[in-house]
N, C-alpha and C positions, 0 to 999 in steps of 0.2 A: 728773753731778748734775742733778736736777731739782727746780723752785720748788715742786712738787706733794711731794715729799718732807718739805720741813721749811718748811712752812707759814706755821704761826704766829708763829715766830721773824723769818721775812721780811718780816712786817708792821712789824718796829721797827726793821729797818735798812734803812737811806738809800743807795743810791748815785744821788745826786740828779745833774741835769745840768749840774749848776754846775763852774763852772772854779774854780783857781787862780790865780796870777798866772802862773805856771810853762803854763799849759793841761793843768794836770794834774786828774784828774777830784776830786770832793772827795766824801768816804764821810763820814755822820753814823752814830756810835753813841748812840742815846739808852739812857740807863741809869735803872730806877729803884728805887723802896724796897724792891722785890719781889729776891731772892738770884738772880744772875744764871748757867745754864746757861752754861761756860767750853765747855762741848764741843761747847753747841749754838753758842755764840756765832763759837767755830770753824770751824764745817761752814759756817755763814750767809755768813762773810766769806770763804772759800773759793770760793762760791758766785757770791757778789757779784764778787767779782775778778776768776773767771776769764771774764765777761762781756765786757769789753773787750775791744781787738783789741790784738794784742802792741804796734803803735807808738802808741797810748795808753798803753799799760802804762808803754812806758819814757819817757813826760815824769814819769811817778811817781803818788801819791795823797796827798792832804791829807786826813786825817783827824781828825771834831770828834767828841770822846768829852763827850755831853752829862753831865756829873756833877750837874746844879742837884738830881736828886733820889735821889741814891746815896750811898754812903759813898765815905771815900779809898782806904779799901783794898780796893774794887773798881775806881775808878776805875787803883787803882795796879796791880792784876794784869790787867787790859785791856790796858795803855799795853803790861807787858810782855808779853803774850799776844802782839799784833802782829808782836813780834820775830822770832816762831819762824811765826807764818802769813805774812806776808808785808816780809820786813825790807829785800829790795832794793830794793823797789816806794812803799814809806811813805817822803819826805820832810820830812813835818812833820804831825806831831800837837795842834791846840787843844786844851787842858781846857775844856770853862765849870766853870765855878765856880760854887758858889751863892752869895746874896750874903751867908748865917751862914758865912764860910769854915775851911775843914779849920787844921789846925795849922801855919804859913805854915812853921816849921823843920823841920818832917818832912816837906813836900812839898818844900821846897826841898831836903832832905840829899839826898832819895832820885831826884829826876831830875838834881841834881850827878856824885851817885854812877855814876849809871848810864848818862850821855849819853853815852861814848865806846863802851860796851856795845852800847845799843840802834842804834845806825848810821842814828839818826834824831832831829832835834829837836821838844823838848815843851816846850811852852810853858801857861801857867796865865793863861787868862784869863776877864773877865766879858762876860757874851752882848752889852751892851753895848758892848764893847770890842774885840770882835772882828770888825769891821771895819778895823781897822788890821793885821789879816793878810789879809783875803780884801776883795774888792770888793762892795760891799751887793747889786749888782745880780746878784751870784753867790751870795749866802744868801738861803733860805728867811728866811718872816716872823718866826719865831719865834725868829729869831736877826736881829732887827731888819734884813731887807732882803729886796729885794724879787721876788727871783724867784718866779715860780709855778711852782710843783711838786705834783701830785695825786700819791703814791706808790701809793695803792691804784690808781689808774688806772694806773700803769705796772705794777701786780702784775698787774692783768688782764690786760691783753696781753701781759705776760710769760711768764701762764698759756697763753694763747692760743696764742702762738705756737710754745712748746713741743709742746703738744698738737698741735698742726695739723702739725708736724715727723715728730713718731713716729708721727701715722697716716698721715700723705703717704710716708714712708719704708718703712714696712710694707706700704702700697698699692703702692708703684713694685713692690716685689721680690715681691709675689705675682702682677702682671700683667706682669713684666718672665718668673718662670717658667709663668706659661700661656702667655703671648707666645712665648719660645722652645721650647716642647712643641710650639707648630703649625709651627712652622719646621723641625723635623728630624725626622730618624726613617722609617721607614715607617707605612704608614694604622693601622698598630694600633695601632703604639707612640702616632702620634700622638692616635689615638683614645682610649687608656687615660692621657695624658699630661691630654688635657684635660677629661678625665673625671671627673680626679681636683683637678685643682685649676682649675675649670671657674666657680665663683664665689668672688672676691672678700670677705673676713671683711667689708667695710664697703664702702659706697656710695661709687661715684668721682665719683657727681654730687655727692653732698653733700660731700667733701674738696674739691672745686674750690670749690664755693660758699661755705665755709668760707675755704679760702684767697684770692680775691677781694675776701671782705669784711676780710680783716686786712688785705689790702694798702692798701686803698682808706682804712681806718682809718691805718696808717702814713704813710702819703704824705699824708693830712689833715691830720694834726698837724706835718708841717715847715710846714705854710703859714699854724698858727692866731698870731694876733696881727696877720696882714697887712693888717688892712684898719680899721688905729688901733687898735684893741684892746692890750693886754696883751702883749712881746713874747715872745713864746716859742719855744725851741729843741728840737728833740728830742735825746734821748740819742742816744750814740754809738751803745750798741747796740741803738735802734731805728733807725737809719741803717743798719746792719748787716747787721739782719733784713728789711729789704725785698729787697736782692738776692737773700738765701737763699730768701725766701717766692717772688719770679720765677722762680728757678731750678726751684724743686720744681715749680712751676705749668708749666713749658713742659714739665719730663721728665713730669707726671703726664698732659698736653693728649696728647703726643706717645705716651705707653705706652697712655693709655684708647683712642686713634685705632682704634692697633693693635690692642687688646682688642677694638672693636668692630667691628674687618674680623673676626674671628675667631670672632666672634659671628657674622656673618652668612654665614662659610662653613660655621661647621659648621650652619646654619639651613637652608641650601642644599644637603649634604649630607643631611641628616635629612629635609627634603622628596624628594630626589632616590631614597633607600633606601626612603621609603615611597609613593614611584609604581612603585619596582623593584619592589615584595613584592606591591603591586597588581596590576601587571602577569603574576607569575610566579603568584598568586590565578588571577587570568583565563585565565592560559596554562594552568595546570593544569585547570579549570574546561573551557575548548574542549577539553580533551586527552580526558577524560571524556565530552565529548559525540561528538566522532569518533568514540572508542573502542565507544561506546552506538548510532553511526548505522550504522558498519560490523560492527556484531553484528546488526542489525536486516537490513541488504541481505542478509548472507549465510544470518541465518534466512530471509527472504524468498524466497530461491533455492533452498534447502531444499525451502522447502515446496511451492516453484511444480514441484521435481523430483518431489516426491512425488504432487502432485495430478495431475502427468503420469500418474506409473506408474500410481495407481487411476484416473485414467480411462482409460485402454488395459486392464488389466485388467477390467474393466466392459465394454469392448467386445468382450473377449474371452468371457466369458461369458454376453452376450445374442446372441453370435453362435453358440454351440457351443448355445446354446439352441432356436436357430429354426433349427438343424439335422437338431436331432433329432425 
């Protein structure tokens, strides 16, 4: 799955980098008046979850299904939606509440009914009041506390780094097979090997400079708040994506190296075949003219036999002349 996928959906869910008391990560569904997509809401929180790294997985997820501007019985096919995308993983589910509240005996009947079902506890409370499940300085503002959290700022980079992944990935394995074309084979093979996949679908300078600047971006943000400011922590899974983004950076350092020794032999090559065909020009060229100089002596000898014979014959006739 990719954030580029399902887009607009991902702009209204949360997996903010707020804890639990548990250190389990805490996922906000905001919900509102507008009929909420179940399939989209599905793929989103699919999406979201499988972000983590499995031992955050299993401290579990606290999840706050904002209801202040939705009906109950979305809030209530949400709660159970969970069940079936992620039921080992969900701990504890908040309602908020709005403060005109739903019908207190129909929400009480139906998470009565359903608590030993769902394999998770839900609780009904007001945004006020939810603090006394979660610590203020692990909720955003709007749920009166005071963590700072830019979500679109973490969609960027999310976008980011995605992108910088599948073209880094696709960059390794087209100069990882020009790379191995020039390492085997004989000169043909090698020659029609790098002939053929001889440029790169995208620029390796710009996938490096691209990935530099995400890193440089990631590694900035574990350190923003350090100096008095606001304190702030990064997600787990931008903690995550920095080794990945170094990893890809030293295989991509390490395969362009290569690419570009390969670059300069067959540069080397191509200069070398066009001094050969120079040279075999010119060899041909002197061949032609030997050929032209030794036609020229042996006319010359020719003719120097012939001008013998008429003048002896000339001699012979001015002598038979002044005989007679």
């Amino acid at each position: 799955l990719e954030a580029q996928s399902f887009l607009p959906p991902l702009r209204h869910r949360l997996l903010t980098c707020g804890k639990d008391r548990r250190s389990g990560l805490i996922l906000t569904i905001p919900l509102c008046l507008e009929q909420t997509n179940m399939d989209e809401l599905s793929v989103t929180l699919d999406y979201l979850l499988s972000i983590p790294s499995e031992k955050c997985k299993a401290r579990g997820f606290t999840v706050i299904v904002d209801g202040r501007k939705s009906q109950w019985n979305v809030v209530k096919t949400v709660v159970l939606m969970l069940q079936n995308v992620v039921p080992a993983e969900v701990s504890l589910v908040c309602v908020v509440k709005p403060d005109e509240f739903w019908d207190k005996k129909v929400t009480h009947f139906c998470f009565w009914k359903e608590k030993d079902r769902l394999g998770f506890e839900v609780i009904l409370v007001s945004a006020n009041k939810l603090t006394r499940y979660i610590e203020p300085s692990q909720l955003t503002e709007d749920f009166g506390g005071s963590l700072t959290y830019d979500h679109m700022d973490w969609l960027s980079k999310r976008l980011a780094f995605e992108k910088f992944t599948k073209e880094s990935t696709s960059l390794l394995d087209e100069l990882a097979l020009i790379n191995s074309g020039s390492d085997k084979g004989n000169q043909q093979e090698k020659e029609r090997s790098i002939d053929l996949n001889f440029l790169p679908s995208v620029d390796p300078e710009t996938v490096l400079q691209t990935g530099h600047e995400l890193l440089s971006e990631l590694q900035q943000r574990r350190f923003n708040g350090s100096d008095g400011g606001v304190s702030w922590s990064p997600m787990d899974d931008e903690l995550l994506a920095q080794p990945q983004v170094m990893k890809l950076l030293d295989s991509l350092r390490e395969q362009y190296t290569r690419y570009q020794e390969v670059c300069r032999q067959r540069s080397k090559r191509t200069q070398l075949e066009e001094i050969q065909q120079k040279v075999m020009q010119v060899s041909g060229i002197l061949t032609c003219i030997y050929c032209l100089y030794y036609s020229a002596l042996k006319f010359a000898a020719t003719f120097q036999q012939i001008s013998s014979i008429v003048s002896s014959g000339m001699n012979i006739i001015r002598q038979h002349n002044t005989e007679a």
